[in-house]
N, C-alpha and C positions, 0 to 999 in steps of 0.2 A: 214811730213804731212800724217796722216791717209786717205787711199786712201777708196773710196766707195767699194770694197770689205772686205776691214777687220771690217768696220764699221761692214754690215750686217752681217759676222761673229760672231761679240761681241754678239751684240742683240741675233741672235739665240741660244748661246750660256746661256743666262742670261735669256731668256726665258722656256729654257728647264731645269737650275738648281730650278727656280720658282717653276716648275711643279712636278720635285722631292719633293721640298720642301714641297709643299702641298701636294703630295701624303705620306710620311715619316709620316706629322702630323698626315693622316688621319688613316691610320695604331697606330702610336702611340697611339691615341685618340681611338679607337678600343683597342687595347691591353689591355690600360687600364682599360677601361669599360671590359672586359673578364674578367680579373685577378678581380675586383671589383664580379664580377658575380660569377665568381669561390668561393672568399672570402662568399660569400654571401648565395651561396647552401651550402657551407659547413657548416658554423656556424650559422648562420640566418635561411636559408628557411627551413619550415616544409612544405612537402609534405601532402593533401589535405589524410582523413585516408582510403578514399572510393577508389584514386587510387593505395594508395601502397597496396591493396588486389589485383588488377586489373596486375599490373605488375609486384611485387615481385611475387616468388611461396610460396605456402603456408608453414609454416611450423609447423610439429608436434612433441611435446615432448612425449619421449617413453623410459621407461623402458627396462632397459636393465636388464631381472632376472637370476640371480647367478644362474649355473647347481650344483645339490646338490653332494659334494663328494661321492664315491666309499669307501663300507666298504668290505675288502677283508680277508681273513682267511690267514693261514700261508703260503700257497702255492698259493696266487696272484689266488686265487678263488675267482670270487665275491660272496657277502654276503647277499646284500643291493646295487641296483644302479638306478638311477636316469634315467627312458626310458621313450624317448619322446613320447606324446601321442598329437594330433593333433586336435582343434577345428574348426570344416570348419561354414563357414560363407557364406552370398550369396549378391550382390546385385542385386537385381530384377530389378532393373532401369536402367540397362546398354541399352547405346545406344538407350533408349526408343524416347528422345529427337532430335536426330539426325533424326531418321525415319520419325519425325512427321515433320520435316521441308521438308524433301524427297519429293514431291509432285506427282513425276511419279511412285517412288519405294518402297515407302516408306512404304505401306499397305504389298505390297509384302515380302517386306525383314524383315515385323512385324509377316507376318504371320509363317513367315520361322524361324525366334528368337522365337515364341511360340511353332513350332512342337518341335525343340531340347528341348525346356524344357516339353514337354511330355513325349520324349524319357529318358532324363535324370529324370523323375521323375519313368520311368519304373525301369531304372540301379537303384537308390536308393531302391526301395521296395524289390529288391530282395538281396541287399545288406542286410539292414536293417531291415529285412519284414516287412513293410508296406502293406496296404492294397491297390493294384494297381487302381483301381476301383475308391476308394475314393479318389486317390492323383488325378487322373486325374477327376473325376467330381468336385473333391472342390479344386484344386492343389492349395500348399501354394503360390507357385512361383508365379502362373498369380496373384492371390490375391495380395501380395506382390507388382507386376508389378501393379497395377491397384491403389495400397494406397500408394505407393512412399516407401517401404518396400528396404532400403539399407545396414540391416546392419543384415539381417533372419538366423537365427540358421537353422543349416540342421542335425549336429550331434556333439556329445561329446566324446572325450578319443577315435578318429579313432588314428589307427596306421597304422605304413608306410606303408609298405603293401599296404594297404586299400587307404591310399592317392595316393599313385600313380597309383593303380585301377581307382580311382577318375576321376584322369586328362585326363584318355583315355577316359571320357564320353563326351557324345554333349553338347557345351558348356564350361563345365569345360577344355577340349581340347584348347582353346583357351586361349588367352590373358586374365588376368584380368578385363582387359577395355572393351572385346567384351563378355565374359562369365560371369564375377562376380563374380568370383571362388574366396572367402577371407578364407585363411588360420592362422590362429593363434598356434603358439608351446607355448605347458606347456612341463612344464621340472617337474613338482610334482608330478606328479606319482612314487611312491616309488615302488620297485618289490624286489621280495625274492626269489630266484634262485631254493634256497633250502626249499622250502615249511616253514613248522613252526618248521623246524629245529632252535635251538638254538635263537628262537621269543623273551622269556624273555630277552636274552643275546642282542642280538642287537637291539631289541627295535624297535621305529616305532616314524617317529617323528612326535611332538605335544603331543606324550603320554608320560609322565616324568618317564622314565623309559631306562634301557639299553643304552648302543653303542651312536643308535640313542641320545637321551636328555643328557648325561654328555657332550660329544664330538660336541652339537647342533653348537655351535659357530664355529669352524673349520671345519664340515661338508657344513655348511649352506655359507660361503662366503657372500660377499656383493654386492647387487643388484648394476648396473651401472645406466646411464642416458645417451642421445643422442637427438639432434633436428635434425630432418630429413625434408628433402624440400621432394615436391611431383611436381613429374615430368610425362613425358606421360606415357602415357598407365593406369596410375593411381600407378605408380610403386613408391617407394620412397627414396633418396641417402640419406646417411651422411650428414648433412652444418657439415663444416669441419672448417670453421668460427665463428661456436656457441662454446659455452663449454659444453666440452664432459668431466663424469664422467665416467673412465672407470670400466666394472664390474670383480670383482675380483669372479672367482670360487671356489668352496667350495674345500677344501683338501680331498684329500683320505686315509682315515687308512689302517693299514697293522694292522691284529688282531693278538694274538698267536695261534688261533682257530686252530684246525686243524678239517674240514668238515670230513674228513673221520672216524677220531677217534668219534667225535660228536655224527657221525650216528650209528657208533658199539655201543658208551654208551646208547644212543635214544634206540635202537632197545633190549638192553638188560632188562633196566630197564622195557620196554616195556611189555615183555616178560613174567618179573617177576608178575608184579603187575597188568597188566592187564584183565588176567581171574580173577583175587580178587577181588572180588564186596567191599569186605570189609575194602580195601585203599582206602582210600581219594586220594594218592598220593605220589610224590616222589622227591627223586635230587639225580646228581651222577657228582661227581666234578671230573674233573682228574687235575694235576698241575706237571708240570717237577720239579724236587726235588732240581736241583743245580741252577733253576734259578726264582723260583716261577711262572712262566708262565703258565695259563691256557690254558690246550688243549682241554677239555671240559667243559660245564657247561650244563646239563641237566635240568630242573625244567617240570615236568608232574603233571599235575592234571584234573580229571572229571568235564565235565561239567555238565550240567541238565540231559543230556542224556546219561550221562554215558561211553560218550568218551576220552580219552586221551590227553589235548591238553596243549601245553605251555600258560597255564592263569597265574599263580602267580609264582612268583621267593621264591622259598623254601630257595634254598642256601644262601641268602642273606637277608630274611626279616622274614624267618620262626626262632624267637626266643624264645626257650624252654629250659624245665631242661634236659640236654643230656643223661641223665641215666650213663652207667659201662664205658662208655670211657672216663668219664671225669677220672676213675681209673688211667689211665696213669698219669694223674697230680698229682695225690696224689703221686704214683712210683717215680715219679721223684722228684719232690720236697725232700721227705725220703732219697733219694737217695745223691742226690746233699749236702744237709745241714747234711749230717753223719747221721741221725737221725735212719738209718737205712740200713742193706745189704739184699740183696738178700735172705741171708740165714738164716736174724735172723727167731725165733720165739718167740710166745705168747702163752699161755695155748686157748685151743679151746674152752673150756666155754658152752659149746653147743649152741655155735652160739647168745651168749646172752650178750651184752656189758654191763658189770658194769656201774652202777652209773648214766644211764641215761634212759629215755624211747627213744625204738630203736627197730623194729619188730626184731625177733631173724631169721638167718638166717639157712636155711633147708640145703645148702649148707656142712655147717659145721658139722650137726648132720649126713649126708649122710659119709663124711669125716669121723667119726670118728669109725662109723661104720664098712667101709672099710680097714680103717689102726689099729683100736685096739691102738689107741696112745690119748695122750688127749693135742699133742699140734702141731701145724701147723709153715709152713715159710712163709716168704712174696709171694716167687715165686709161689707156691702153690696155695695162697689164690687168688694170681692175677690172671693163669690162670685161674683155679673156679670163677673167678669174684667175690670173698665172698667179701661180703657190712662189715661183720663183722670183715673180715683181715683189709682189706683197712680202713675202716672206726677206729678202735683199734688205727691201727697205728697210725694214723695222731690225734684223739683224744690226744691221751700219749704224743707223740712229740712234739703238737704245744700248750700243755693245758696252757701254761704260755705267748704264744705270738699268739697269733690266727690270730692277721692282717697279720703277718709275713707268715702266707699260704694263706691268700687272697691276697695278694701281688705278692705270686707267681704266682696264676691264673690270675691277670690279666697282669700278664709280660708275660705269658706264652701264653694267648689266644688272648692279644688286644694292649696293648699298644705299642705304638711307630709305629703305620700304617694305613691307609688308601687303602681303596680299590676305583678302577676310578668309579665304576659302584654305589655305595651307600657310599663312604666316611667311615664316622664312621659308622660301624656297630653296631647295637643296644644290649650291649652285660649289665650283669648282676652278677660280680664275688660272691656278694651273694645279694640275693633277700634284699630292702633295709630295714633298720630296724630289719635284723633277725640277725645278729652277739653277738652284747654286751656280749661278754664273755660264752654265752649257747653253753657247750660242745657238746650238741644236733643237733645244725645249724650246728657247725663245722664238725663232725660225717655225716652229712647228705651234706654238702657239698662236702666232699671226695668222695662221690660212686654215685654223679650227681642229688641230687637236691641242693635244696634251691640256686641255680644258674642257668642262663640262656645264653644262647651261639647259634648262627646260623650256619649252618653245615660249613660254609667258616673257620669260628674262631678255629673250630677244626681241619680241614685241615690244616691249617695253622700251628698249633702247631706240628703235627704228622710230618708236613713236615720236622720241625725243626727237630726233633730227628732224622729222615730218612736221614737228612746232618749234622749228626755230633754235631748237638746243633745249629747250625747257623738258626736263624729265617728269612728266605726270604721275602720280601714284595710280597702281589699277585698282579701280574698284567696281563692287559689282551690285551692290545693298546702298539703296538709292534713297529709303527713308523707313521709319517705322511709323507704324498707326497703330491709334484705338479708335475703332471703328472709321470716323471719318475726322478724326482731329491726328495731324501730325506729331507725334513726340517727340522726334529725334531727325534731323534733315543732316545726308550724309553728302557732302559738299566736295567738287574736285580739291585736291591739293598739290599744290607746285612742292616738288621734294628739293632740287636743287638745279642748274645750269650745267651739265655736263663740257659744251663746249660754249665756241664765241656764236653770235645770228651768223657772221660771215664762213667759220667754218662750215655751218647745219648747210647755209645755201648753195656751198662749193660740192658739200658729202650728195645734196640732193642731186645736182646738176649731173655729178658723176651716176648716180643710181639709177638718171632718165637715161643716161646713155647707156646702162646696162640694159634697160626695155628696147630702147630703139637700135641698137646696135652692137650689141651683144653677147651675152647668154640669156639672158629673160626674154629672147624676140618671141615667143608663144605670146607672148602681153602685146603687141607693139599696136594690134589692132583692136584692142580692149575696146568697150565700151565708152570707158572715162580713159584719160591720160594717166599711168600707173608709174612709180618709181621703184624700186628694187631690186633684190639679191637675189638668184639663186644658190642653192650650197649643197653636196652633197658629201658623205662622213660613210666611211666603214664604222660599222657595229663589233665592238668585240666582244668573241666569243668566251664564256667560261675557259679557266685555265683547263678542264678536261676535256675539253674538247677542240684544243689548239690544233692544226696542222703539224707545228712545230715549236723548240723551245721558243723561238723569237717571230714567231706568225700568229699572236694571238687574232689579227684579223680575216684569220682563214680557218674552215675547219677542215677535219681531217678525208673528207668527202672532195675537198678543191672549191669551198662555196662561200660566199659569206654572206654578210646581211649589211644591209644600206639606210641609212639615213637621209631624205631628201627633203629639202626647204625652200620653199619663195616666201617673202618676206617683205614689205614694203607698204605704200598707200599712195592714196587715189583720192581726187584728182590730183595730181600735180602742182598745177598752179595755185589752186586752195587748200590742202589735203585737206579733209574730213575725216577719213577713214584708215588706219592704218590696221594689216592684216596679215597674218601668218599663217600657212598650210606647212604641217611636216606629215610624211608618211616613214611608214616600218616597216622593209621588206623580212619577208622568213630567208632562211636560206637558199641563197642562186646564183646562177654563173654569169647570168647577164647584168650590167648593173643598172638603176633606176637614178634618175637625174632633178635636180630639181624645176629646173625648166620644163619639164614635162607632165606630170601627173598632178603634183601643186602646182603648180602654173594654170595648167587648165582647170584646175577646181575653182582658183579664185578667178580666172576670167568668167565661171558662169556663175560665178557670186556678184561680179560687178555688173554683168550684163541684167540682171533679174532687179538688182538696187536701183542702177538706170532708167529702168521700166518700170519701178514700182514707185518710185519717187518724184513725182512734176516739179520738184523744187528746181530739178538739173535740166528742163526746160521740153519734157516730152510727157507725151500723153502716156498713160498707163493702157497698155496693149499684152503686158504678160506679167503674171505677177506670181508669187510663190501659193503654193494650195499647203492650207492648213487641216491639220487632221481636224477630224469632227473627236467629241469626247466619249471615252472608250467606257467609264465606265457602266457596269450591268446592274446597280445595285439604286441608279437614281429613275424618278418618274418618268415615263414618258411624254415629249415634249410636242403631240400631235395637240396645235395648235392655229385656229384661224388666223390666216397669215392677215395681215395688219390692223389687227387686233388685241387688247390686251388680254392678256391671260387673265385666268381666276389662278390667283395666290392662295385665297383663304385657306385656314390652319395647314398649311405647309411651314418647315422650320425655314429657316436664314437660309443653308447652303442649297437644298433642295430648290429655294426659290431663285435664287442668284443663278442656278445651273439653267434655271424656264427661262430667267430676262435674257442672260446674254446670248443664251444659245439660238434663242429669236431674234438676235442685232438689235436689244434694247439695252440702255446704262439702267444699273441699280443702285439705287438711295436708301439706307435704314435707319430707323435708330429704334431701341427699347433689346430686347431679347425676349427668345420665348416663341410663338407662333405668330404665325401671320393673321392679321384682326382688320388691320385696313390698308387700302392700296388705291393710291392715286397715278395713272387714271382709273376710274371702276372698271371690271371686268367686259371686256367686250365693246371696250370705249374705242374708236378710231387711233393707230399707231401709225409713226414714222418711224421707218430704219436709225437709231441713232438717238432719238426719246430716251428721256429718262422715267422707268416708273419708282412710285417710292411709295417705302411701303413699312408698316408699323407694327412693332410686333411685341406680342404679350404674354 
């Protein structure tokens, strides 16, 4: 029998599991309803649009712009680089609101937010010159402050320097949030280290031309994208949640330039043609011979005023009748197809070609004069540049196939290459329509007209003979980089064998004899042992402004305009260097030669290589002066000479422009600002050291 105490046991016991029970429900009944609710924001509820501005942070889509590649010459000199220049910005509304709620302080700490910007409108006029006077009786900033003015231009293209001058002003000293201080970086500013050295050659980008416009797309990189939240202070992070297109920077070229040789050709040609009122202008190519690589490219021409400056690309775009150097193409050609030796001869005629009209040449009749004989050799006629040897020749030898020597000119000056900087070059093996079998054209094509060539095309050919017959492709874009890893390595190319080794070394033999005994004797006393042509070409004029129906190369004044070339390489016995100088006279009655003016520009091109180069067995006693870098917009670089600089938070090119311009090599990697730098600041330097330096 169940006694009265287990009884009331039961019950307390079935009353308390009750009580579980309906707490367990009410829980579950809860839970549910959660997970319902949970289900419900997630997939269902749209938040109201007024509060998600209220409690998300905002956020901003921002352009992330590609920094434009580094264009460097052979020796990891910049050329062309990309210096950041800084847009400052202001907002005049900071904290205006806060104040105005301030009811004790607020007039107070208003009137104290306007002296700073007094003051700081002082610091700007004397930065900027401004007129102090006016900035404070009509100051943009209170203006600004007064019309809700948040987003006020203060100035364009400040450089760093200058910005962190900035920040030490009243106001700007501060937070963004309490000062207004808005900074924006351009990275467009393009700069040129080396003034208008080698301008045509590296270009300028936007303008389709040089370095800059072939290479746009590998310089230029692809701009990124980023959403960014705005958090306090008015400051703004990465959302690291959104999608982020990252931005790819632009590659860096390595040129074959060499700035130092550049500046000796610059200053040579300079030289020549610059007291001559009576050039137009100039070009002076230099090319390494075993790998077609350009070390120079010169192009000089007057402006309105009669100064010197790289306006137009001659080397490249200047296409005319070459005058006597196309001579070597006809030598070789004769030479190669048997048609002729060195030694043959022809009766001298007194300088007067059978069978065709053809001006007689004075050459000949001087010649005959001289030697008492009435017949001449080939070698002969080529040093003498006679229009009527050369011209003879190739008339007789090619009278039954005439394409078969335009074939050769253009195998010899064009085909089979391309140049990075203009592609196909605009080239002309005979003027079109003047061929059909007229032994006239042909005769006139051997001694440099009735064809057309820019001074590259010919360089190119010489270079050929100057390595043996082998035609090198020219090029001038030596590799591409990211950062310090190489992408792309641009390697010489053999295009094809124009002639035999034994013709190249017969064409060369004849070419020393045009320096030693010839028309080139301006060279004879060169520095190094030189081979080559001189050539000189009437310019023809617009048909309105001909002399006569059939004198287009006169104008109606009694004047014309000349074309003059030397053309060849150095040394001799090993060439290295082969190198072309043309000038452009304006109109004039005396004429200008190639022997002369190019002649002597490249003898003080070689003389200066001579002396700058111990490899050819002399001490360096004079060597070419390089500009210092022009631009106005980088730090100054008043630095304890042999010692390291302080880099800290300078960007990349700012810091690049301190090492080298103190004869130190620069090492990087990261992006962003400068954080660390080996050796530390004010560590002992050697000329020639490399610092390296880390940035974030």
């Amino acid at each position: 029998m169940q006694t009265k105490g287990n009884r009331h046991n039961a019950q307390k016991k079935d009353r308390t599991s009750k009580l579980l029970l309906v707490i367990y429900v009410i829980f579950l009944l809860l839970s549910v309803r959660l997970i319902a609710q949970i289900i419900y924001v997630k997939f269902i509820w749209n938040p109201k649009p007024e509060l998600v501005n209220v409690v998300r942070p905002k956020e901003l889509g921002e352009k992330v712009t590609a920094i434009r590649g580094t264009i460097y010459d052979c020796n990891d000199k910049p050329l062309s680089i990309s210096i950041p220049t800084y847009e400052i910005r202001m907002d005049c509304t900071v904290r205006k609101a806060e104040f105005k709620k301030d009811k004790k302080k607020g007039a107070a700490r208003e009137k104290a937010w306007r002296a700073k910007a007094a003051m700081l409108t002082d610091s700007l006029a004397k930065v900027f010159g401004k007129d102090v006077a006016y900035l404070r009786n009509r100051s943009r900033i209170l203006t600004g402050r007064e019309k809700g003015w948040m987003n006020m231009l203060i100035a364009k293209e400040v450089d760093f320097t200058t910005l962190k001058r900035m920040k030490e002003w009243p106001l700007f000293n501060e937070s963004s949030f309490k000062g207004g201080l808005i900074v924006n970086t351009n990275y467009e500013n393009r700069q040129y280290p080396y003034g208008g050295l080698a301008m045509q050659t590296i270009g300028e980008p936007g303008n389709k031309k040089g370095i800059e416009h072939s290479f746009d797309a590998a310089l230029r990189g692809k701009d990124g994208f980023v959403w960014k939240r705005v958090i306090d202070n008015r400051d703004k992070i990465v959302d690291n949640d959104s999608t982020i297109i990252p931005v790819q920077h632009g590659m860096d070229l390595k040129t074959t330039l060499d700035i130092n040789i550049q500046d000796i050709a610059d200053k040579a040609l300079r030289k020549q043609i610059g007291p001559e009122e009576s050039i137009a202008g100039g070009c002076l190519i230099l090319m390494e011979v075993k790998t077609g690589a350009i070390k120079a490219m010169v192009n000089l021409n007057r402006d309105k005023d009669g100064r010197l400056k790289e306006l137009y690309n001659y080397a490249l775009r200047e296409t005319g009748e070459p005058g006597s150097v196309i001579k070597t193409v006809a030598l070789t050609a004769l030479l190669d197809d048997g048609k002729a030796q060195l030694s043959s001869r022809i009766p001298t005629n007194g300088g007067v070609m059978q069978g065709i009209r053809f001006p007689k040449d004075e050459h000949i009749r001087d010649y005959e004069r001289q030697t008492q004989t009435n017949s001449i050799d080939l070698l002969t006629g080529f040093k003498k540049s006679s229009n009527y040897v050369l011209g003879t020749f190739v008339k007789d030898g090619y009278a039954d196939e005439p394409q078969a020597y335009i074939d050769h000119m253009r195998n010899y000056l064009h085909d089979g290459w391309e140049f990075e900087l203009g592609g196909v070059l605009p080239t002309f093996p005979t003027l079109p329509g003047r061929l059909k079998g007229d032994q006239t054209v042909l005769a006139s094509a051997a001694v440099g007209y009735s064809s057309m060539f820019t001074p590259l095309n010919l360089l190119v050919f010489y270079n050929a003979i100057a390595n043996g017959g082998m035609l090198m492709r020219p090029y001038i874009v030596d590799s591409m980089q990211e950062g310090e890893r190489v992408t792309e390595k641009f390697k010489p190319v053999k295009v094809h064998r124009i002639c035999s080794r034994e013709t190249a070394d017969s064409v060369s033999l004849a070419l020393q004899q045009v320096v030693t005994s010839g028309t080139g004797s301006t060279l004879k006393k060169a520095s190094q042992t030189i081979a080559g042509k001189t050539g000189t070409a009437w310019i023809a004029f617009d048909k309105n402004d001909w002399m006569g129906p059939k004198s287009r190369y006169m104008n109606k004044d009694g004047k014309r305009k000349y074309r003059a070339t030397f053309v060849g390489f150095f040394p001799t016995e090993a060439p290295r260097y082969s190198v072309i100088c043309t000038i452009f006279s304006r109109p004039m009655r005396g004429p200008v030669y190639g022997g002369q003016l190019p002649a002597k520009a490249i003898d003080e091109v070689i003389r200066k290589l001579y002396t700058l180069d111990t490899s050819w067995g002399m001490d360096i006693s004079e060597t070419g002066t390089i500009p210092t870098w022009s631009s106005e917009i980088l730090p100054e670089a008043g630095l304890d000479e042999g010692k390291a600089p302080d880099l800290s938070g300078l960007g990349l090119s700012d810091a690049v422009y301190i090492i080298e311009n103190n004869g130190y090599k620069c090492r990087y990697s990261g992006l962003g600002l400068v954080m660390k730098q080996t050796p530390a600041p004010g560590q002992p330097m050697k000329k020639g050291q490399t610092i390296w330096i880390e940035l974030k």
